[in-house]
Structure formats: structure tokens, C-alpha cells
C-alpha positions in Angstrom: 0.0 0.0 0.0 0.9 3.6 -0.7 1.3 6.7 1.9 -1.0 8.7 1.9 0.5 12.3 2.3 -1.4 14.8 4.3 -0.9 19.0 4.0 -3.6 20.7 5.7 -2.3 23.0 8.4 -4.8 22.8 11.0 -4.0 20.1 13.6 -8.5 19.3 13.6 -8.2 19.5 10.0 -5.5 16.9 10.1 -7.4 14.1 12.5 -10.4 14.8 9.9 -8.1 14.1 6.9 -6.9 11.5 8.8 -10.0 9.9 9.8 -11.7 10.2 6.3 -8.6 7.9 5.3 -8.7 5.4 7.8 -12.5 4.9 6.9 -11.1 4.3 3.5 -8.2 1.8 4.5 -5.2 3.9 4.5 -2.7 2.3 7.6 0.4 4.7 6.6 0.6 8.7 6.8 3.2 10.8 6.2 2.2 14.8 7.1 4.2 17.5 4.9 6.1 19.6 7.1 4.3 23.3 7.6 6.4 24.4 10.0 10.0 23.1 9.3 9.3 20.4 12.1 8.5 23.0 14.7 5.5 23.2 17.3 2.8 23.4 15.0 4.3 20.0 12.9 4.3 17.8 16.6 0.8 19.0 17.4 -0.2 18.2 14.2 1.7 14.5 14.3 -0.1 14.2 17.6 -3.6 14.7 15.9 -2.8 12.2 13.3 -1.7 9.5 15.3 -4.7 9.8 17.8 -6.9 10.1 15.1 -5.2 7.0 12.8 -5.3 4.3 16.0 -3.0 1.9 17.1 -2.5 -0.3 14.2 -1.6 2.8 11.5 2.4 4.5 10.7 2.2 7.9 11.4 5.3 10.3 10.4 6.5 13.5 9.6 7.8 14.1 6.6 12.2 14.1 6.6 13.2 17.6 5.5 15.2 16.0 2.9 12.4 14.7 1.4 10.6 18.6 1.4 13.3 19.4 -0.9 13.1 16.4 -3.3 9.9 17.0 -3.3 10.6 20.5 -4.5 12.5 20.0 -7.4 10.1 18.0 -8.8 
């Protein structure tokens, strides 16, 4: 199975996203960085994996993969 990458900002609007794609099957998340990592990235980590349960991969995107992702 494929990540599914999530961008929204807002740590609620995460656990929604979130949610919506457990419902759906998803088991692995990766959240685009916002805020280079900072705060507002752990708070919204902490929404995801609450929101995703036990059994699902949670992770923050590797700022090495924010540049890659860049020059594409």
C-alpha cells in the first residue's frame, strides 16, 4: 500500500483528513512539514496518530524529502 501524504495545516483539519482515510483503508501517513518540524508539525503528528489508531504508521515528513519534493 501507498502513503498517503497529508498537507492541511490545522492540527482538527488533520485528524479529519486523517480519519476520512482510515475509513477508506489507508494504515500509513506521512504529514508534509508546515512548519520546518517546529510546534505546529508535533501538534499536528499528535492529531494524526490519535486520530489514525493503534495499528496505522504515522510520520512527519524528513526535511530531505521537502526538498526532493521541491524539485520536482
Amino acid at each position: 500500500m501507498t502513503d498517503t501524504y497529508v498537507a492541511v495545516a490545522n492540527p482538527q483539519d488533520v485528524a479529519r483528513e486523517v480519519e476520512r482515510q482510515v475509513a477508506r483503508g489507508c494504515r500509513t501517513f506521512v504529514l508534509r512539514q508546515v512548519a520546518g518540524g517546529g510546534m505546529l508539525d508535533q501538534e499536528r503528528l499528535g492529531a494524526a496518530r490519535y486520530a489514525a489508531g493503534l495499528q496505522a504508521e504515522v510520520m512527519l515528513e524528513a526535511p530531505e524529502d521537502v526538498s526532493v519534493a521541491a524539485a520536482r
